[in-house]
LOKE-619063 format. One record per residue (C-alpha): x, y, z. Coordinates in pm, whole numbers, padded with zeros to 5 digits, always signed. Example, Ala and Ser with C-alpha at 12.3 -4.5 7.8 and 13.67 -1.06 7.14 Angstrom:
BEGIN
+01230-00450+00780 +01367-00106+00714 
//
This chain:
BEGIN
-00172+00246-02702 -00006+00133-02371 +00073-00187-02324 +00132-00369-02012 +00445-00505-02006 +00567-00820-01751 +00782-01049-01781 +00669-01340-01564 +00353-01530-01492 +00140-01307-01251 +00181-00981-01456 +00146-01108-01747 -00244-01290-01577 -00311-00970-01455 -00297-00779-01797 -00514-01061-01938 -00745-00990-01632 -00773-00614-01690 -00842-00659-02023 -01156-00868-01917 -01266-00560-01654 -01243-00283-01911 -01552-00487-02142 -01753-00448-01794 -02030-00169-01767 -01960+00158-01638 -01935+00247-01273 -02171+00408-01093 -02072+00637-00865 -02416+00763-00709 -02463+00433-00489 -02173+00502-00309 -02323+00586+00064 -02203+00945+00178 -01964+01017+00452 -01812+01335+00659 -01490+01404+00449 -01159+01473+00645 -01071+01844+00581 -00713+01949+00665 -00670+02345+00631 -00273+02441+00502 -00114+02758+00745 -00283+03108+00629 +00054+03173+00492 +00034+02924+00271 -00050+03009-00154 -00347+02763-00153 -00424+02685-00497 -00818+02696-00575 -01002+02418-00692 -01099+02572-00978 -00738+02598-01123 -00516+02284-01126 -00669+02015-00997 -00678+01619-01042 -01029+01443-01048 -01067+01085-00872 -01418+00993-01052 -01355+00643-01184 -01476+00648-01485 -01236+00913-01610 -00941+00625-01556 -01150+00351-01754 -00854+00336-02000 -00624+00063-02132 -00356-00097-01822 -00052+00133-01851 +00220-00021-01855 +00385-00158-01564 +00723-00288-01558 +00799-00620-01339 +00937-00474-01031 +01323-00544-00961 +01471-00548-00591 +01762-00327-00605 +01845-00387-00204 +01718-00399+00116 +01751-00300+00470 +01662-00364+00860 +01526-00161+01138 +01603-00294+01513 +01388-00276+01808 +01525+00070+01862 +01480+00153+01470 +01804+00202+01404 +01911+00172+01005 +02118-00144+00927 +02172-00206+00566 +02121-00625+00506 +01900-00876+00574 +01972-00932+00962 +01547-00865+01026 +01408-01102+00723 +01197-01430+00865 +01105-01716+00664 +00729-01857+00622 +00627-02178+00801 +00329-02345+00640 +00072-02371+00935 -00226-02655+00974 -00553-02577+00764 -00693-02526+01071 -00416-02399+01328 -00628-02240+01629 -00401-01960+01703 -00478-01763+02004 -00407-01415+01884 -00428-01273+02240 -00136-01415+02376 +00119-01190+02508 -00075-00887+02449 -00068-00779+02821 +00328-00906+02918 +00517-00950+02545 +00425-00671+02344 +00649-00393+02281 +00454-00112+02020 +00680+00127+01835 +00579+00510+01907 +00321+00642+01663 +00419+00982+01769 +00730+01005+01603 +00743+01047+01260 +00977+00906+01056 +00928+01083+00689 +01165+00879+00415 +01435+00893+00698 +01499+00555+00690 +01469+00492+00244 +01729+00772+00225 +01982+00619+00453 +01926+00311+00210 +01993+00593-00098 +02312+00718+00034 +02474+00359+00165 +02380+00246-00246 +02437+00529-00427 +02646+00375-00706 +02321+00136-00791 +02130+00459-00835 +02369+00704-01049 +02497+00480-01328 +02262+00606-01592 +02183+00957-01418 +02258+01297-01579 +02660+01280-01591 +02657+01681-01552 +02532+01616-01143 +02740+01294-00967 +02452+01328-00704 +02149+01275-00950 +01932+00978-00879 +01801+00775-01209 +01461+00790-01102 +01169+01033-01135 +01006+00927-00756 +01114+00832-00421 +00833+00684-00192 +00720+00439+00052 +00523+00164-00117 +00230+00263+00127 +00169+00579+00048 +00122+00456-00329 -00078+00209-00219 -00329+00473-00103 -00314+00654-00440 -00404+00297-00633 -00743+00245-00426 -00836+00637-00407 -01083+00587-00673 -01287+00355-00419 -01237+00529-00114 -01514+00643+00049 -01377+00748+00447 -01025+00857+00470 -00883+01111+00259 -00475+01194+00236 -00224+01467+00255 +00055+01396+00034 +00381+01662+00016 +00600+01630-00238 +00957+01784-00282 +01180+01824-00594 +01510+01785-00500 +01829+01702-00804 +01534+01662-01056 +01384+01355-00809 +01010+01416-00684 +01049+01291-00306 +00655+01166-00153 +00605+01199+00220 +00278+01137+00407 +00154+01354+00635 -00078+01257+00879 -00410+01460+00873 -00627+01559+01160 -00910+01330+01115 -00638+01030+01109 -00430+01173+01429 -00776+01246+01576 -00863+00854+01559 -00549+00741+01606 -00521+00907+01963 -00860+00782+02059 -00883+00433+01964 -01060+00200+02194 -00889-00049+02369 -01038-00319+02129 -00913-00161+01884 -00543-00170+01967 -00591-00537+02077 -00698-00610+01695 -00430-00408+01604 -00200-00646+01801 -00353-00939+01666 -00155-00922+01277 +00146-00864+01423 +00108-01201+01654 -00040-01392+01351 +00307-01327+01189 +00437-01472+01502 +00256-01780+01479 +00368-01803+01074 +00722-01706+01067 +01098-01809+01172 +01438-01629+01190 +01618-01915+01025 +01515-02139+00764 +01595-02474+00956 +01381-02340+01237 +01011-02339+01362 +00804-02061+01476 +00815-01894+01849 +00508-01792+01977 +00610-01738+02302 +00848-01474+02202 +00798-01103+02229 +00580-00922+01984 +00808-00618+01858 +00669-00386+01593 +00958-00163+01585 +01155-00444+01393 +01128-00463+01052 +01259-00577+00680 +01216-00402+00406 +01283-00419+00039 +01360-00144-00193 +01210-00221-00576 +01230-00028-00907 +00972-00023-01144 +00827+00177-01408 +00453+00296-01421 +00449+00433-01780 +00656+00690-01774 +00713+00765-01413 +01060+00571-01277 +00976+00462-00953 +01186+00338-00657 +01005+00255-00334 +01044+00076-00026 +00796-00173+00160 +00802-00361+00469 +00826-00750+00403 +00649-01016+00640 +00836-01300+00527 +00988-01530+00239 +00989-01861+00132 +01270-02074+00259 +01281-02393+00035 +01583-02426-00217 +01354-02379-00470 +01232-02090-00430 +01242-01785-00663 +01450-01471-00630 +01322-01127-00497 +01073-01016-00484 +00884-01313-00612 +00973-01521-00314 +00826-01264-00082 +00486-01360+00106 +00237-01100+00322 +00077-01264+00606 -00287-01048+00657 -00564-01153+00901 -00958-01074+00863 -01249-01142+01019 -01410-01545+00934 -01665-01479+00690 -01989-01605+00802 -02222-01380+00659 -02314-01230+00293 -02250-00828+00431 -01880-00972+00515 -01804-01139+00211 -01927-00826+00007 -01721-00625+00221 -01393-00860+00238 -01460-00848-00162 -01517-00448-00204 -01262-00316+00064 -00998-00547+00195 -00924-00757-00115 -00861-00450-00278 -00626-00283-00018 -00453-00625-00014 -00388-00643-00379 -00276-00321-00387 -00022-00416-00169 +00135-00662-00251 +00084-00624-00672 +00315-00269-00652 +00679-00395-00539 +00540-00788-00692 +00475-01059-00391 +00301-01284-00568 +00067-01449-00258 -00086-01335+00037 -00168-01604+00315 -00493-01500+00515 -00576-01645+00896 -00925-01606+00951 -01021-01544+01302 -01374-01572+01522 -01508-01222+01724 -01230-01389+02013 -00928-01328+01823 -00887-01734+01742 -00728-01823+01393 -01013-02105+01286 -00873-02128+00899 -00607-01987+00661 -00604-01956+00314 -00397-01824+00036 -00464-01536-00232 -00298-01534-00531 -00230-01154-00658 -00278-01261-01016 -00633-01415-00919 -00732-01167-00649 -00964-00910-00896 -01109-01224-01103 -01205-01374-00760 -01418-01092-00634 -01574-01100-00989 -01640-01437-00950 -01761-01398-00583 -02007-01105-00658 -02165-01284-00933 -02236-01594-00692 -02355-01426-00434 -02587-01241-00704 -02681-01593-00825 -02735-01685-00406 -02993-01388-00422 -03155-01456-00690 -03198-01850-00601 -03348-01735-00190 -03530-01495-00325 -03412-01313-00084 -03452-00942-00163 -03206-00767+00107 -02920-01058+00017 -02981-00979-00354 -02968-00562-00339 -02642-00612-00146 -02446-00795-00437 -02624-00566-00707 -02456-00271-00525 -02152-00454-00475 -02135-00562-00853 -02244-00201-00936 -01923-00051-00734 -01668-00366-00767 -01338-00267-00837 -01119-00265-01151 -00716-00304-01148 -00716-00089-01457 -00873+00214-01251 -00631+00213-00962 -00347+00172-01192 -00452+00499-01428 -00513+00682-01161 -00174+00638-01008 -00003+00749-01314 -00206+01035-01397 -00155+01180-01014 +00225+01108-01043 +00205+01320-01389 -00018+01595-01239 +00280+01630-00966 +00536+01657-01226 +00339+01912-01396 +00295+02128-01048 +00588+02063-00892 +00883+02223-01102 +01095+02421-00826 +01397+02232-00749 +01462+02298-00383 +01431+02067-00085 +01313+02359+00152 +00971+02431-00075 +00676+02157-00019 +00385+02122-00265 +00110+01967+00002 -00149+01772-00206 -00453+01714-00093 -00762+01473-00170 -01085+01370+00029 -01369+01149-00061 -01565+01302-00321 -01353+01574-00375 -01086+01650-00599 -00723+01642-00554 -00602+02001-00473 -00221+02129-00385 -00108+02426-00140 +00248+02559-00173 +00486+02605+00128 +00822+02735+00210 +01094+02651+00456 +00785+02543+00726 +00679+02256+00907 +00584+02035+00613 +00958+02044+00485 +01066+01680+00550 +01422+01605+00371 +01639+01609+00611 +01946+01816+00625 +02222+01565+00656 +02081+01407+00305 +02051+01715+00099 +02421+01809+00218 +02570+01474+00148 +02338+01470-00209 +02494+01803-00286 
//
């Protein structure tokens, strides 16, 4: 039997936790509401593997299982992107977390017409910037490798944390689906994302509220943050969302050696506080919660994103501003990772109880279906690991030109296409020549 292995407070809660979910009843999958799934069709030239022959289910209730394990995560480095995204390997981009007011006011809308500089969604990126971090700290990464190849990593994956975040809450995804390709290169699976057509499609015709939203976290972490510790935020600074930090974590999710990179909002600043990641917080902002239909939803979809998050690479908190329809923080409050799937148990079943007490019928179906369809830790974790083991199983040619595309929309199961020296081939040349 797996166990779940942690070695600090929060994973060793959230084993506890998951052992509470699995005693819960068995999902049910029919009350999910129905929605146009994204199809992506692979070139004709492409060996498209039918569904029929390998192929990974997402039902839920196949990954109602024991938590596998899931080692504490362990920052191995770090790096910095400029405002022209240019790699820099240290700290030069990380901000510190200033505890606001209870009830701060921020005006999210400032500077969104005069200080706002958005980095270009049309370029893609790929793992550009994790291998640059590979190849400047190789030495942390080859001690225990294979000593027959000096260029062999010690890890099975290479990844963004992102793009495993979407594999943890694919179980309870019910819109967007994913295109995942995957490269064996020196016996290490490399995971890129590539954007499908339903996601460029939206992307390229969002609304002009839309973007302003979009502005709207990136200002909150304005209104939270500071570039040195003895300072105090600077709101009236330019908004620039081609800067960033990011920390690089290993981890192990059971057998599967993982090393992936996130982007980091902020960390604590006080003498006291603990190393990485553990000091690291994620600033988030939602909608104020003034009706039952929210709180199911901030419960069933964006709690569950946002633990996601921030449980993989192990920042313990996230610190939530709640804004009105105008884009004004009115409160913020802070979510514990640890307590995060225990709360929305606890909020479901209150709202249940709210039902039941108003006799209101419509308030009372809502929290049956949300109770019905809640989410469980233990499911997004098993999930994870079986995908990463059903691309070790596929992907066995060791050459940085051939891409296995995987593929997976709502209600469908996760299916793989082949391709050779083509478009989807994303490892750079200047890293496979210096890893050779």
């Amino acid at each position: 039997m797996n166990q779940h292995h942690s070695h600090n407070s929060s994973f060793q809660h959230q084993r506890q936790t998951s052992k509470r979910w699995r005693d819960d009843r068995e999902q049910n999958d029919r009350g999910h509401k129905s929605s146009k799934a994204n199809h992506h069709r692979p070139e004709a030239s492409a060996r498209q593997t039918p569904p029929s022959a390998q192929a990974l289910s997402a039902r839920r209730e196949l990954y109602e299982r024991h938590f596998p394990l899931y080692k504490q995560p362990v920052e191995v480095g770090s790096f910095s992107l400029d405002s022209r995204r240019r790699f820099f390997n240290d700290s030069r981009q990380m901000r510190y977390y200033a505890k606001p007011e209870k009830s701060p006011h921020f005006d999210l809308n400032d500077g969104y017409r005069d200080r706002y500089i958005k980095r270009d969604e049309n370029v893609k990126e790929k793992l550009d910037h994790i291998l640059r971090w590979i190849l400047a700290n190789r030495p942390k990464l080859t001690q225990k490798a294979d000593a027959s190849s000096s260029s062999a990593l010690d890890v099975d994956f290479v990844t963004w944390r992102g793009h495993l975040t979407k594999l943890l809450t694919t179980p309870y995804e019910t819109r967007e689906g994913w295109l995942l390709a995957v490269t064996r290169f020196k016996g290490t699976l490399y995971i890129s994302e590539v954007e499908t057509d339903a996601a460029r499609r939206d992307r390229e015709n969002r609304t002009g509220r839309h973007q302003e939203m979009m502005y709207w976290g990136y200002k909150f972490e304005q209104y939270m943050c500071t570039d040195k510790t003895d300072g105090s935020p600077d709101p009236s600074g330019v908004v620039d969302t081609n800067e960033a930090f990011c920390t690089v974590v290993q981890t192990r999710l059971s057998d599967h050696r993982l090393l992936f990179s996130g982007e980091v909002d902020c960390r604590d600043k006080g003498p006291d506080a603990p190393a990485p990641p553990a000091c690291y917080v994620e600033l988030k902002t939602s909608a104020e919660i003034c009706t039952p239909k929210r709180r199911s939803n901030f419960h069933r979809f964006k709690l569950l994103k946002w633990w996601a998050q921030s449980f993989l690479p192990g920042v313990p908190r996230v610190v939530a501003g709640f804004r009105d329809d105008d884009g004004v923080v009115v409160s913020v409050e802070t979510f514990h990772i640890s307590e995060i799937s225990r709360l929305v148990k606890v909020g479901i079943a209150a709202g249940r109880a709210y039902g039941q007490r108003t006799l209101a019928a419509t308030h009372l179906r809502l929290w049956e279906q949300a109770e019905d369809q809640c989410w469980k830790p233990t499911v997004c974790m098993n999930f994870c690991s079986d995908f990463l083991s059903f691309v070790k199983r596929v992907v066995t040619q060791d050459d940085p030109h051939v891409v296995h595309l995987f593929c997976w929309n709502p209600r469908c199961d996760v299916t793989y296409s082949v391709h050779s020296g083509d478009s989807y081939t994303f490892l750079p040349d200047w890293y496979v020549k210096e890893m050779s």
